[in-house]
Structures are given as C-alpha cells and as structure tokens.
C-alpha positions in Angstrom: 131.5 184.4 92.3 132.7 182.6 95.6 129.2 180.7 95.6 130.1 179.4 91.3 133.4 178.4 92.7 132.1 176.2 95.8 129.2 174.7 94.2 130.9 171.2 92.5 132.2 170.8 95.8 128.3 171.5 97.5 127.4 168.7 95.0 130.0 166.3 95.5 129.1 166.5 99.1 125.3 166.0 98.6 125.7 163.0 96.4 128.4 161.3 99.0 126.5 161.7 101.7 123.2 160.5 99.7 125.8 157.6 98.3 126.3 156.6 102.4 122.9 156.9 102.6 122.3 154.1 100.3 125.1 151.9 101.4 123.9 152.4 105.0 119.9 150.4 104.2 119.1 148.0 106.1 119.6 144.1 104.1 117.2 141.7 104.2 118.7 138.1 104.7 116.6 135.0 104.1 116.9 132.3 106.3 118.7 129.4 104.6 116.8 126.5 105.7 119.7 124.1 104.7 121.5 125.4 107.1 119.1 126.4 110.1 118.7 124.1 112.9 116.9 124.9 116.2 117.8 122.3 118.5 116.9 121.2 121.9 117.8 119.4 125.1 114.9 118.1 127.5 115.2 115.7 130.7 114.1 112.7 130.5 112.8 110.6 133.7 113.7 113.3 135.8 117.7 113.5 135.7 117.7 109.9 134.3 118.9 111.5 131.0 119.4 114.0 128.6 116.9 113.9 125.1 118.1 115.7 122.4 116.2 116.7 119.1 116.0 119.3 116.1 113.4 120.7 113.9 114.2 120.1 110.6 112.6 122.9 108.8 113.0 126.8 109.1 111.7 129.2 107.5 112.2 133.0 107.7 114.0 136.5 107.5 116.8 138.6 108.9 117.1 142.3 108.6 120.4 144.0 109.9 121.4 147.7 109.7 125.2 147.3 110.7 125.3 151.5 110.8 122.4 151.8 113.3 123.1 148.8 115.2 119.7 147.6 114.9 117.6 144.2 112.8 115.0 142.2 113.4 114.4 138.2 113.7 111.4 136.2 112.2 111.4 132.8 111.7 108.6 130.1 111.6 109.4 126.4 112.5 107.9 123.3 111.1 106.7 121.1 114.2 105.9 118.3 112.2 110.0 118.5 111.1 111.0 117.7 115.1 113.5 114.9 114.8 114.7 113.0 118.4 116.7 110.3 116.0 114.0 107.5 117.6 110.6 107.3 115.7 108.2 106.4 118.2 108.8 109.8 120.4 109.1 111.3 117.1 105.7 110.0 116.6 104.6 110.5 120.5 105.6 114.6 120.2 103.2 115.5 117.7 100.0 114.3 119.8 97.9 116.1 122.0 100.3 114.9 125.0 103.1 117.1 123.7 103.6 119.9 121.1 99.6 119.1 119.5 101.1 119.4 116.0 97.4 118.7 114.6 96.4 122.5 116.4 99.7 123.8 116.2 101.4 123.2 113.1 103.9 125.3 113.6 106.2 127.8 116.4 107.2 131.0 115.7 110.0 133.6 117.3 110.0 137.1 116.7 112.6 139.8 118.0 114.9 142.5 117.9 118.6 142.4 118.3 120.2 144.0 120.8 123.2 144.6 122.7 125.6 145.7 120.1 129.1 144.9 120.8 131.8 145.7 118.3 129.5 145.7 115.6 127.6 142.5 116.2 124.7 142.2 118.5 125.2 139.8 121.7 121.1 139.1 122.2 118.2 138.9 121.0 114.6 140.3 122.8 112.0 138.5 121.4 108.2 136.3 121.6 108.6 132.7 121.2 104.8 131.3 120.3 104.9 127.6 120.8 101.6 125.4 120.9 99.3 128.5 121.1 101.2 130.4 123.7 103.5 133.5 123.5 106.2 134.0 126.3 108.9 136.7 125.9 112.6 134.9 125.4 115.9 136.0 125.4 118.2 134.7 123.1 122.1 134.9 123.8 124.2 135.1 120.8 127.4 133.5 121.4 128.6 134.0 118.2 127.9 135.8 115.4 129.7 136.6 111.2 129.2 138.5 108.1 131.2 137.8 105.3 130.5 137.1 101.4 129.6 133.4 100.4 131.8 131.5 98.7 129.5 129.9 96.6 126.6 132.3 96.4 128.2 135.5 95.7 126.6 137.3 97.9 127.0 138.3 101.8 125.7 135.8 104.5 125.2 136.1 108.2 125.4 133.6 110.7 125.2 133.0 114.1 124.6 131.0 117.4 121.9 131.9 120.0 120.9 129.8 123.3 118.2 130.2 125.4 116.6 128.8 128.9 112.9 127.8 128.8 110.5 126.2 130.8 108.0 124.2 128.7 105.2 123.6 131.1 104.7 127.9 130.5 103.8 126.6 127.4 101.6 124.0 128.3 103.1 121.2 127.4 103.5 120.0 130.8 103.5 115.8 129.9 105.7 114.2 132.9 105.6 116.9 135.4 103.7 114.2 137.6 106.7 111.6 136.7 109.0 114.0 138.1 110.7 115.1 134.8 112.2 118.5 134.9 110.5 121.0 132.7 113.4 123.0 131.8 114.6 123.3 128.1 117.8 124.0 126.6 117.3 125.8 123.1 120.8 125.8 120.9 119.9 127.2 117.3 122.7 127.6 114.8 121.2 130.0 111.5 122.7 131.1 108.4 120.8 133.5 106.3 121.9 134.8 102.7 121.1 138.3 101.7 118.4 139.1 99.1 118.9 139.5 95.7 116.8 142.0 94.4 
C-alpha cells in the first residue's frame, strides 16, 4: 500500500529531474559574422607607430553548458578579409612576405573555456593555426553576456577576449631585420546566436 501511495510522487521526481536534464544541454551558438571582429595592433618601424587592422570575415561555433561550467570555441578567419584601412599594405599582407594568403587562406582558433567565475568563464585555452603553424594561446575574456536578442528571439552570447602573440612564432617574421617589434596585440569582440533547431 505505502509503495501505491508514494509512486506519483516517485514519478514526478523522475520526470523533473529528467526535465533539468534537458534544460541543463549544452547550446550551440553560431558565430554571427556581422558582428565578429578579430582585431589587431602591430609595430610599425620599430616603436615609430602603432598599425591597426581587422579581419572582416568569421566564421564559426560556440557551445556553452552554463550548469557544468564548461564550452568550446571554433572559429575560422578569412585572411583575405584583413583590413589595415590603407590598400596597398592591405595588398602587401596577403603575399608571401606576410600572412601567404595564396597557401594560407585562412587561420583558425580552437579552445576550451575556462576559469569559471560567477557563471561566466574568464579564459580561454586554446591552438591558434596562423599561416601553417599551430601555437597554444590564451585568450583573456574581459567581458562576457548572455541574454535573449532583441530582434532575433533567441539567446545570444557575447564577449571580449585579448591575447599577447609573437608573430615571428609564426613565421611571419618580415621586418625583424628593420628592427620592428614582433609582438601582437589580438582584441576580438564575438557575438554568437544560439541554434535554432
């Protein structure tokens, strides 16, 4: 009798917790290339001045399980896209002397985030492949929001993430001898919309 009378409750239990189940998936946000922007800052003349450019097109995915604190980072970049606002080194950074566009149509970064703080991760561990090579890079998020789009009607993420490279590990070493300073400043802003099924 006692196990008649606790059996809708035996039920209701099994289908909420198969109910947070659900809700607690991981989402898969595509990267809105509209809004997805890798930017960078190089030297130029070695401390003469600052150069800065953006690659135009993105392409790529988000996937974010909020309950585990866990998601993963892919996105491809168009290096035909890269933009300097001045056409001839526009022009001059798809050759061989620079990012070989030709060979290396395109950069990738893969990763996982990490460093969950109050519900949003703070980094990301990942492999940036740029011009044939692969070097592991940190990304620091600085900031980083969830919330439903008010346009799309459905949730998107977004977020901003620096990192410190050295291009000449990626051999694109053109003006070491000229005394230009190798080091890269990478600023991406991203906003990615979840899937509709």
């Amino acid at each position: 009798m006692k196990l008649d009378i606790f059996r809708p409750a035996v039920i209701v239990g099994l289908a909420c917790g198969a109910a947070s189940l659900a809700l607690a998936a991981p989402v898969t946000y595509d990267i809105d290339s509209n809004h997805t922007y890798p930017s960078f800052e190089a030297d130029h003349m070695g401390g003469l001045s600052k150069w800065r450019g953006k690659i135009k097109s993105t392409s790529g995915s988000i996937v974010l399980d909020k309950e585990a604190q866990t998601g993963t980072v892919e996105v491809t970049m168009d290096m035909s896209t890269i933009d300097f606002g001045h056409d001839g080194l526009n022009r001059h950074a798809q050759t061989a002397d620079l990012f070989n566009v030709e060979e290396f149509p395109t950069a990738q970064f893969t990763g996982q985030l990490v460093d969950w703080k109050d519900g949003s991760p703070t980094a990301v561990d990942g492999t940036l492949t740029l011009h044939g090579v692969s070097k592991p890079v940190r990304l620091e998020i600085r900031s980083f929001l969830c919330k439903p789009h008010p346009m799309q009607g459905r949730e998107v993420c977004g977020a901003d993430a620096y990192a410190e490279i050295n291009r000449a590990d990626f051999g694109i070493d053109f003006g070491q001898n000229m005394g230009f300073d190798m080091g890269v400043t990478l600023q991406i802003q991203v906003e990615a919309l979840a899937r509709q099924n």
